[in-house]
LUMSELO-673382 format. One line per field, with one value per residue (C-alpha): x, y, z. Coordinates in pm, whole numbers. Layout:
<rs>
xx	(X/...)
yy	(Y/...)
zz	(Z/...)
</rs>
This chain:
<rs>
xx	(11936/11614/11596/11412/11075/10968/10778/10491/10510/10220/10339/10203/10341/10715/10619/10647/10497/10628/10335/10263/9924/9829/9867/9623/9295/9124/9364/9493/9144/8828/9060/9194/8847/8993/9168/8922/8650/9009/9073/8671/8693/8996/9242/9580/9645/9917/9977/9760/9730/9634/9490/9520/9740/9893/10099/9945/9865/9584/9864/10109/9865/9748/10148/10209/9934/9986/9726/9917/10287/10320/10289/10196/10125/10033/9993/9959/10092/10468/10473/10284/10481/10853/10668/10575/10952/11079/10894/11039/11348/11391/11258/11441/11116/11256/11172/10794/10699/10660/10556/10434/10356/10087/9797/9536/9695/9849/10264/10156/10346/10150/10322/10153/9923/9713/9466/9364/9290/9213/9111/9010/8928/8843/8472/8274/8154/8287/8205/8545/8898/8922/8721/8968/9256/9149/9144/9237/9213/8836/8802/8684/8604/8287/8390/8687/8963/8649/8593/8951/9050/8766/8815/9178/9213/9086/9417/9612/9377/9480/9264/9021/9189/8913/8854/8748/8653/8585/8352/8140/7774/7770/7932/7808/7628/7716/7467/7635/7952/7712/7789/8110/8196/7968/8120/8491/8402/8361/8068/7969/7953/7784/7791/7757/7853/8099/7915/8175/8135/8299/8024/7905/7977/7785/7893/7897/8135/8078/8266/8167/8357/8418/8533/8592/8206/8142/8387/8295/8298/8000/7876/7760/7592/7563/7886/7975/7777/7928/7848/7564/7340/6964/6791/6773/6514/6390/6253/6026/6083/5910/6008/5586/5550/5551/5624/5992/5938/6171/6323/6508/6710/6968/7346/7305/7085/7126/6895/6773/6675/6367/6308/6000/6059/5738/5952/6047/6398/6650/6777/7057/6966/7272/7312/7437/7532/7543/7892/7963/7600/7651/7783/7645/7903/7786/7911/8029/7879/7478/7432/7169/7025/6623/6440/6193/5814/5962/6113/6498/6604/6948/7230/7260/7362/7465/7448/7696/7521/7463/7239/7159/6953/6883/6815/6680/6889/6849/6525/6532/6344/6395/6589/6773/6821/7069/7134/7406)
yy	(8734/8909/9291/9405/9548/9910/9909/10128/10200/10251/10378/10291/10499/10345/10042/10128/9849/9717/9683/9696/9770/9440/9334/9539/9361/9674/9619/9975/10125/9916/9656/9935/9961/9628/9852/10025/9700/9442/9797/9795/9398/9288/9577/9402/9005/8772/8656/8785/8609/8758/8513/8588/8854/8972/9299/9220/9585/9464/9286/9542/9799/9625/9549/9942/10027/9783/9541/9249/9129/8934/8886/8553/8619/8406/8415/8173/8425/8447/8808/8926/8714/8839/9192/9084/9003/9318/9511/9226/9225/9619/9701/9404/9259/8870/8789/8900/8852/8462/8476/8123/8084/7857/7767/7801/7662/7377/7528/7648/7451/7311/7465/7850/7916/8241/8438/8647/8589/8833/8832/9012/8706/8664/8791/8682/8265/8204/7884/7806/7802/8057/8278/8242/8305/8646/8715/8570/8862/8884/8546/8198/7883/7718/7903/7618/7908/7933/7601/7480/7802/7696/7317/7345/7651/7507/7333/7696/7861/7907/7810/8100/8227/8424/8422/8782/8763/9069/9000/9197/9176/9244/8834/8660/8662/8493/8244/8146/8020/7844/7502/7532/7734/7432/7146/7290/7227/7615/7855/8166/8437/8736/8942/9260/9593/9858/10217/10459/10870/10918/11094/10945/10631/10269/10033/9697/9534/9306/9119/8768/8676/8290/8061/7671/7519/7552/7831/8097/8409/8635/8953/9227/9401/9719/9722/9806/10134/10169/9802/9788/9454/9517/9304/9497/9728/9663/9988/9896/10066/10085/10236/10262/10488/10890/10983/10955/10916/11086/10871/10977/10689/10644/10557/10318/10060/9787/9812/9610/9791/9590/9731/9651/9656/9776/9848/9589/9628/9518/9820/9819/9980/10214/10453/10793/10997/11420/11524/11923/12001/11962/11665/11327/11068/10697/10470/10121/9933/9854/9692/9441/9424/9344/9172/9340/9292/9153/9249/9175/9270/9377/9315/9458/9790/10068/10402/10673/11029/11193/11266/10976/10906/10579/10541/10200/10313/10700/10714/10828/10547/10762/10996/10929/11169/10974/11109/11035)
zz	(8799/8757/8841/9200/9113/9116/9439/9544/9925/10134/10462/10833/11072/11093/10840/10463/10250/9972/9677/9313/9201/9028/9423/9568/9644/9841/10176/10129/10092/10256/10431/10646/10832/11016/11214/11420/11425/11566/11809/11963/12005/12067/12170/12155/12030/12104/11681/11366/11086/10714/10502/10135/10184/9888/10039/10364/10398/10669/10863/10832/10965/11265/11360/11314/11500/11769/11765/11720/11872/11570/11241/10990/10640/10344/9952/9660/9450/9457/9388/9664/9843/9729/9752/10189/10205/10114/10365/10627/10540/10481/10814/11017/11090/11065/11436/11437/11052/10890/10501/10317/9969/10032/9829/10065/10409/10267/10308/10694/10931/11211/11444/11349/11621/11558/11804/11547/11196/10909/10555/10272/10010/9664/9712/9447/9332/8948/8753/8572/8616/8334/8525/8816/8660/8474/8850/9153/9377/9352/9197/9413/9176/9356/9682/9680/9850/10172/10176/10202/10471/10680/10653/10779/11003/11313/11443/11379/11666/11968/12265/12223/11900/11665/11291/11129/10767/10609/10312/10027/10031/9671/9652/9984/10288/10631/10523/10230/10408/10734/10641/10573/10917/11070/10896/10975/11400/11379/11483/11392/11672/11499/11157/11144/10936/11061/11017/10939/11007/10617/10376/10033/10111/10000/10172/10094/10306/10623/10884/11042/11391/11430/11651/11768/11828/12202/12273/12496/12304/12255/12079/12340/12055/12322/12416/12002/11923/11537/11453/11277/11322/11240/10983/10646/10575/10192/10011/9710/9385/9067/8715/8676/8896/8806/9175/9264/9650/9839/10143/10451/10553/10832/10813/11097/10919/10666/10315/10029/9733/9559/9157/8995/8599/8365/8051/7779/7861/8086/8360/8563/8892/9000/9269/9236/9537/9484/9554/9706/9623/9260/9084/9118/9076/9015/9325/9283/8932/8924/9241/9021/8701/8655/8368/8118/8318/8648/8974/9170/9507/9574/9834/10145/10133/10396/10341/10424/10536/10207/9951/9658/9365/9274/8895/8699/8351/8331/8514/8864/9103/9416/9601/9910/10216/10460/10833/11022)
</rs>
């Protein structure tokens, strides 16, 4: 008989979660800004479902706080799975909490009906299985994981049940999952950001709200004042030029960053941001990478209030002055 693990716990008010680190896909640290974008739209749902859970430290957090009556959860990976029924079965949760090692939602009986469901996926499109494997929390082969969710999910809503993917800009954008979302009898309501009032922050992460084609759900952008939905602004860059411009930016839009390259040599373009007035402390990796003698254009990007640099190698492109 093999020995219990060692588990972590992450605790949410009376729920402690059972994890261990090689779990942890980011639901204990960006996942947890689910709860205040499910709290502004939805308030309270009947049954949540995490998709990809791994701890389910999203789903855990939304039953603690309230936000859902009950609980499904779901894993292909039989640790994270073991790990979800520890936290069930130490805090008597067997009535409101259903765990499936499924791949995908192949093990989900038909009967799970969901008017909520959450994820944070694998983000980012590899090419191999190898590729997959050195990783499957951040990991999707071809985008196979989205395109089986969204080709079977459907029959789990309920009548006006809603899908909320959380997803990373730095892998995706809503556009690159359109067909599927159409071709699954879904729509897609809105996309949008989440700002946050937290300082030195880039933020990367964004949320797209689905639901069955025809439904009658609908974004009141107004009605959601810390969403943020405008197109991107893109601020042009260039390692020729001696002028570092300095740009005052606001937390409540969306950016591109576009880098001209003069030298012979390939730069990553990174941001810093300055930290207590003193330090500046590289955030995230390079958000891109541009070719000697031509130009790239980066993600979408949000901006926390703060004060950044934004540097092509070692030299400075431009510094950032970001109001709240």
């Amino acid at each position: 008989m093999s020995a219990q693990p060692n588990y972590l716990k992450e605790i949410y008010r009376d729920i402690e979660v059972s994890w261990l680190s090689e779990l942890d896909g980011g639901g204990r640290s960006f996942g947890q800004a689910y709860l205040q974008v499910v709290k502004e739209m939805f308030g309270k749902v009947g049954r949540a479902y995490e998709f990809c859970s791994g701890p389910a430290f999203i789903g855990f957090s939304l039953l603690a706080e309230g936000l859902c009556e009950s609980l499904c959860l779901s894993d292909i990976n039989p640790k994270a799975v073991a790990a979800v029924q520890d936290t069930i079965n130490r805090h008597g949760l067997q009535d409101r909490v259903q765990v499936y090692l499924s791949d995908g939602l192949s093990a989900i009986p038909a009967s799970e009906k969901w008017d909520l469901v959450v994820s944070n996926p694998p983000h980012f499109e590899v090419s191999t299985e190898e590729e997959y494997t050195s990783n499957i929390r951040l990991n999707d082969q071809h985008w196979r994981i989205h395109e089986e969710f969204y080709a079977n999910v459907e029959p789990h809503l309920t009548e006006r049940g809603s899908i909320l993917m959380q997803e990373n800009h730095l892998g995706s954008e809503a556009s690159t999952f359109a067909h599927m979302v159409a071709g699954a009898g879904l729509e897609t309501i809105d996309s949008f950001m989440c700002q946050s009032p937290q300082r030195g922050i880039l933020d990367v992460y964004f949320y797209i709200w689905i639901q069955r084609q025809g439904g009658d759900l609908r974004m009141r952008r107004e009605s959601h004042p810390r969403f943020v939905f405008n197109e991107p602004e893109k601020l042009a860059l260039s390692t020729a030029s001696e002028l570092r411009p300095a740009l005052a930016l606001s937390s409540w839009k969306q950016y591109r960053i576009q880098a001209a390259n003069s030298t012979a040599e390939t730069i990553p373009i990174v941001v810093y941001q300055r930290r207590y007035g003193l330090v500046w402390r590289q955030l995230l990796c390079p958000i891109m990478t541009v070719a000697p003698a031509s130009s790239a254009t980066s993600a979408i990007l949000r901006f926390g209030p703060g004060t950044y640099q934004v540097r092509g190698g070692s030299t400075v492109l431009a510094n950032l002055t970001v109001a709240a």
